[in-house]
RODO-2510 file (C-alpha; in nm, 4 decimals, decimal comma):
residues 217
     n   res          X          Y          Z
     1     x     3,9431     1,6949    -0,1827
     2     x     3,8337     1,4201     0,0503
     3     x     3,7441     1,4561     0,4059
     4     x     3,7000     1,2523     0,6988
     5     x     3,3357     1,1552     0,6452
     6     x     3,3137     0,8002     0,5945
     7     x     3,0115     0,5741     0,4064
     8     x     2,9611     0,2052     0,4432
     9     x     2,8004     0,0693     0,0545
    10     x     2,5426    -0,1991     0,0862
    11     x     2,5117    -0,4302    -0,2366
    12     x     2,5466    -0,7383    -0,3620
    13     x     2,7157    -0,6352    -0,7063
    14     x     3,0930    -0,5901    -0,6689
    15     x     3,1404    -0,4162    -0,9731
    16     x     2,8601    -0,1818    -0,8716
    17     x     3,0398    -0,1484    -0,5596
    18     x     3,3525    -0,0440    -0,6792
    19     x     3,2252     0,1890    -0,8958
    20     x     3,0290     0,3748    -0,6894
    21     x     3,2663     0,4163    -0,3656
    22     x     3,4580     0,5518    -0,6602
    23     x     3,2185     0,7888    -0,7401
    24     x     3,1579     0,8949    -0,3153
    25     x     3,5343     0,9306    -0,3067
    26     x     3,5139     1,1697    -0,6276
    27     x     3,2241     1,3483    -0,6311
    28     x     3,0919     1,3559    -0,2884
    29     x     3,4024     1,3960    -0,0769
    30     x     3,3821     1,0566     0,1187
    31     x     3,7509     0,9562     0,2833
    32     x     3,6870     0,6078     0,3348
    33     x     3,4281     0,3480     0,1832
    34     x     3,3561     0,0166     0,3230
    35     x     3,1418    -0,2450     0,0950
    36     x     2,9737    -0,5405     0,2203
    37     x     2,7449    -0,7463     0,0063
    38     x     2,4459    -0,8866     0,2606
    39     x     2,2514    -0,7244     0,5169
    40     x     2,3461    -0,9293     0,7624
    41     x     2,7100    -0,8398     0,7194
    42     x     2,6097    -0,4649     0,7488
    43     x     2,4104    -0,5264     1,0253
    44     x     2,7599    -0,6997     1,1695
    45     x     2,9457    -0,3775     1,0785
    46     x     2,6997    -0,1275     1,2007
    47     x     2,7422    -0,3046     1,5699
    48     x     3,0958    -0,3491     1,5584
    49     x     3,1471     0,0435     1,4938
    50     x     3,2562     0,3039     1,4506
    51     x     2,9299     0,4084     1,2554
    52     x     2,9878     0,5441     0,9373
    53     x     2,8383     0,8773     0,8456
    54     x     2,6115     0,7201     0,5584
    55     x     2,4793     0,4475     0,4899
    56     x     2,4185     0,3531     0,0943
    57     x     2,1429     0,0668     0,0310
    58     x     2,0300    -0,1667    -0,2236
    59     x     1,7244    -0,2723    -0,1859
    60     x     1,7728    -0,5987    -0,3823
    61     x     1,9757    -0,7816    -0,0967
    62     x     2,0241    -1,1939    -0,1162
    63     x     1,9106    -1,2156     0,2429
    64     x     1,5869    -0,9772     0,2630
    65     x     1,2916    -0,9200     0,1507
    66     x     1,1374    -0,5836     0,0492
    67     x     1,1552    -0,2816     0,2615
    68     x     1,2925    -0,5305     0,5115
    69     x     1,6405    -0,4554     0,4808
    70     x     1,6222    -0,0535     0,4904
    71     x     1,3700    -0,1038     0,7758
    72     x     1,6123    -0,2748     0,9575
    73     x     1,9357    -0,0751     0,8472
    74     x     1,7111     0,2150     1,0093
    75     x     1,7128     0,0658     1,3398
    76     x     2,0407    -0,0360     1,3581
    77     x     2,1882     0,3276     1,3533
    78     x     2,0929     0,7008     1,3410
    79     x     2,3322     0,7894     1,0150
    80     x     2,1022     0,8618     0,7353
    81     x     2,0583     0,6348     0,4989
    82     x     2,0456     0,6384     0,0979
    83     x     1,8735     0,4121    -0,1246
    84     x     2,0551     0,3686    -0,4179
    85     x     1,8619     0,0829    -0,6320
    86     x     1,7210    -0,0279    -0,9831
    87     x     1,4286    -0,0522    -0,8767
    88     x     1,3508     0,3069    -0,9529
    89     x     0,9362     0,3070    -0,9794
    90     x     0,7407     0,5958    -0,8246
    91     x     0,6256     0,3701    -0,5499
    92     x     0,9499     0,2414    -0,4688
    93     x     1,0528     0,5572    -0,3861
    94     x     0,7458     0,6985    -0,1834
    95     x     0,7810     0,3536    -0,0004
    96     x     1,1521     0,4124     0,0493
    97     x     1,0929     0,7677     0,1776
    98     x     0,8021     0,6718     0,4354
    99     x     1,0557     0,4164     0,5707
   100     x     1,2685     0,6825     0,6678
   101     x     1,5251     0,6907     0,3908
   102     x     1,7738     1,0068     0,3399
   103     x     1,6860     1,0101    -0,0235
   104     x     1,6811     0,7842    -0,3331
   105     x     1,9276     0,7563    -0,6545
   106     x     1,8453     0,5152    -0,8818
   107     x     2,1518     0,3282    -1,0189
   108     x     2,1336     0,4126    -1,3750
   109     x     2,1890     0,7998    -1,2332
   110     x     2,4870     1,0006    -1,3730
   111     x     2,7702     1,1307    -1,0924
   112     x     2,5807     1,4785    -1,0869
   113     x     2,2669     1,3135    -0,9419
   114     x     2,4994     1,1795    -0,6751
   115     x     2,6614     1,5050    -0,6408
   116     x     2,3555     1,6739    -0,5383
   117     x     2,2216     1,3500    -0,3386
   118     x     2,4911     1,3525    -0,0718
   119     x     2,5722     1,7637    -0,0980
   120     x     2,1425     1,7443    -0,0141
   121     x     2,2159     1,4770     0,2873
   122     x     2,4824     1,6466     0,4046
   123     x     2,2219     1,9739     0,4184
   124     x     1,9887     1,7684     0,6696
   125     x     1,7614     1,7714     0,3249
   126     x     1,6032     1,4136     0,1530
   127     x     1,7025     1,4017    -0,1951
   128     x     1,4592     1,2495    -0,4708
   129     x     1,5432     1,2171    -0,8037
   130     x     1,4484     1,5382    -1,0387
   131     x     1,1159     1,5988    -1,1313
   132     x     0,9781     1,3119    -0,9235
   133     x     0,6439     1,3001    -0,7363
   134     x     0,4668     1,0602    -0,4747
   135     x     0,1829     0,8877    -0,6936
   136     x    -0,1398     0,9044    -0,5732
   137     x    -0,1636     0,5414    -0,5565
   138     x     0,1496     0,4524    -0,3134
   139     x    -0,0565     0,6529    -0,0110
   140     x    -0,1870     0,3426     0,1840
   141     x     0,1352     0,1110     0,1430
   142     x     0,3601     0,4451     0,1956
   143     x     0,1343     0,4052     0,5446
   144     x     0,1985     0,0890     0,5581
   145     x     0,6125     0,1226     0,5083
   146     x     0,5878     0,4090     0,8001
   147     x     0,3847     0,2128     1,0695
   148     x     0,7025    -0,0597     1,0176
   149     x     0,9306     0,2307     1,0204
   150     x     0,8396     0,2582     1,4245
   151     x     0,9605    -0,0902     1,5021
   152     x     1,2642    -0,1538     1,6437
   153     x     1,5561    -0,3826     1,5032
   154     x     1,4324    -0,6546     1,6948
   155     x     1,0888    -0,6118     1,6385
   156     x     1,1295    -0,5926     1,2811
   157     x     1,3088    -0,9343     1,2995
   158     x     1,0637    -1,0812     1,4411
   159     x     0,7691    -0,9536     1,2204
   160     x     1,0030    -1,1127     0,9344
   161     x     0,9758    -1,4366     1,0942
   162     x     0,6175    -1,4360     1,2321
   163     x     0,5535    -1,3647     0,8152
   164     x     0,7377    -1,6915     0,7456
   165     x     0,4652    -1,8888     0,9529
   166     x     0,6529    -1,9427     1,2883
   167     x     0,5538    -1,9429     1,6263
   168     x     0,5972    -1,7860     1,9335
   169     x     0,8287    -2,1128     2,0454
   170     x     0,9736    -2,1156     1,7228
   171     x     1,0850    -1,7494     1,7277
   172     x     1,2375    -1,7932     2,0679
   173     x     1,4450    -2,0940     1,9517
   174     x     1,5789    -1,8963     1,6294
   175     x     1,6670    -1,5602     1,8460
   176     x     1,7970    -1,7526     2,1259
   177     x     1,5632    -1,5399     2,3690
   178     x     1,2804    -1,6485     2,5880
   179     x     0,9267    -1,7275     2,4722
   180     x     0,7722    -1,4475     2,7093
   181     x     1,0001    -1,1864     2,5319
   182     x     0,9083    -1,2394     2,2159
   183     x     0,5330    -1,2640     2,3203
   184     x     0,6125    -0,8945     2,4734
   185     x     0,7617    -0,7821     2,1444
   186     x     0,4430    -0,9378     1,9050
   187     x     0,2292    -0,7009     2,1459
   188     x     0,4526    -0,4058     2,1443
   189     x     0,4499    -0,4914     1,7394
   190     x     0,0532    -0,4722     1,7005
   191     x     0,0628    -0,1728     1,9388
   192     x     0,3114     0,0313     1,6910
   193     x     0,0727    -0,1065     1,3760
   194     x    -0,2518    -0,0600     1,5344
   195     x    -0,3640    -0,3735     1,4755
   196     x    -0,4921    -0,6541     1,7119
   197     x    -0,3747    -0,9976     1,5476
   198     x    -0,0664    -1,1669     1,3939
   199     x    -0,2614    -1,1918     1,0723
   200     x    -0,2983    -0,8390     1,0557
   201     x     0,0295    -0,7359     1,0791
   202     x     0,1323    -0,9935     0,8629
   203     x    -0,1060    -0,8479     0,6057
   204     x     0,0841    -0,4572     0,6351
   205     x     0,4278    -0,6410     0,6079
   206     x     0,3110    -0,7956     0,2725
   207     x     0,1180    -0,4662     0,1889
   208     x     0,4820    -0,3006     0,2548
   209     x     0,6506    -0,5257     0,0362
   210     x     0,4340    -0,4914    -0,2889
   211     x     0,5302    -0,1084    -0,2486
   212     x     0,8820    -0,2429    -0,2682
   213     x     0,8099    -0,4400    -0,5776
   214     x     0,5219    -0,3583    -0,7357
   215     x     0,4966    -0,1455    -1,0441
   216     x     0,2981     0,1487    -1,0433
   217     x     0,1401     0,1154    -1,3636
***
């Protein structure tokens, strides 16, 4: 029987959509689903509020990149958030994991897998899919996706656009805030990566993204 919990689905497949806040409603218990199909929209919803109690992410967004878009979704609130994606390889979900996720289902998984994914959130527990492991190979960009994983919303906005080649000035016209701000976030940003230039960071943002992507063999 459903309760009062409530779960916001981020995807850009309708069909997928539908299905699967059929399947929350079912299986996990969820009283109300909301879909939207772009980050930015959920980013919208998750500061109009009320917050849902889970978020469910695809990583494959129109308007992000990578582990951009759970990266963000992570700073925007403090429900826990579930990866649900088709891009199901071992470093995927290592990278998915260090960013902070709740757990990871990949899309092609029946309704017991998310049975026991949101009964294992609902625990306080991170649910992987059966049988999985962290490769040994995803340990430096799993570092990588968890040194991102400190930065805050705005931070992590800004990274994005300091990795599409603009400037300080540039950054302050697009945010609408002043050029000494962002210059205080790019230092607060190489602070949290440990790093001591723009190209640096920009180099564990890509590194972050090829976990995202990448296979692992």
């Amino acid at each position: 029987m459903a309760d009062d919990r409530t779960a916001l689905i981020v995807d850009d497949h309708p069909l997928f959509c539908d299905a699967l806040a059929l399947t929350l409603r079912a299986v996990a218990g969820f009283g109300a689903v909301e879909t939207v199909y772009r980050l930015d929209a959920a980013l919208a919803r998750l500061d109009a509020g009320p917050l849902p109690d889970v978020v469910v992410l695809d990583l494959d967004l129109p308007d992000v990149d990578g582990m951009g878009g759970l990266l963000r979704v992570r700073a925007a609130t403090a429900a826990p958030v579930v990866v649900v994606s088709s891009l199901a390889d071992d470093r995927v979900i290592a990278a998915t994991l260090a960013a902070g996720a709740a757990g990871f289902v990949p899309k092609h998984a029946g309704r017991e897998a998310f049975r026991a994914a949101f009964e294992a959130v609902a625990r306080g527990q991170r649910y992987t899919p059966e049988g999985w492991q962290p490769p040994a190979s995803a340990r430096a960009s799993s570092e990588a996706v968890a040194r991102l994983a400190q930065l805050t919303r705005q931070q992590a906005r800004i990274l994005e656009l300091i990795c599409q080649g603009m400037l300080n000035k540039q950054i302050a016209h697009d945010l609408a805030i002043a050029e000494t701000t962002v210059k205080a976030h790019v230092t607060a940003i190489m602070r949290k990566l440990g790093v001591q230039s723009r190209t640096q960071a920009v180099l564990i943002a890509q590194e972050a993204r090829f976990a995202s992507l990448a296979p692992s063999g």
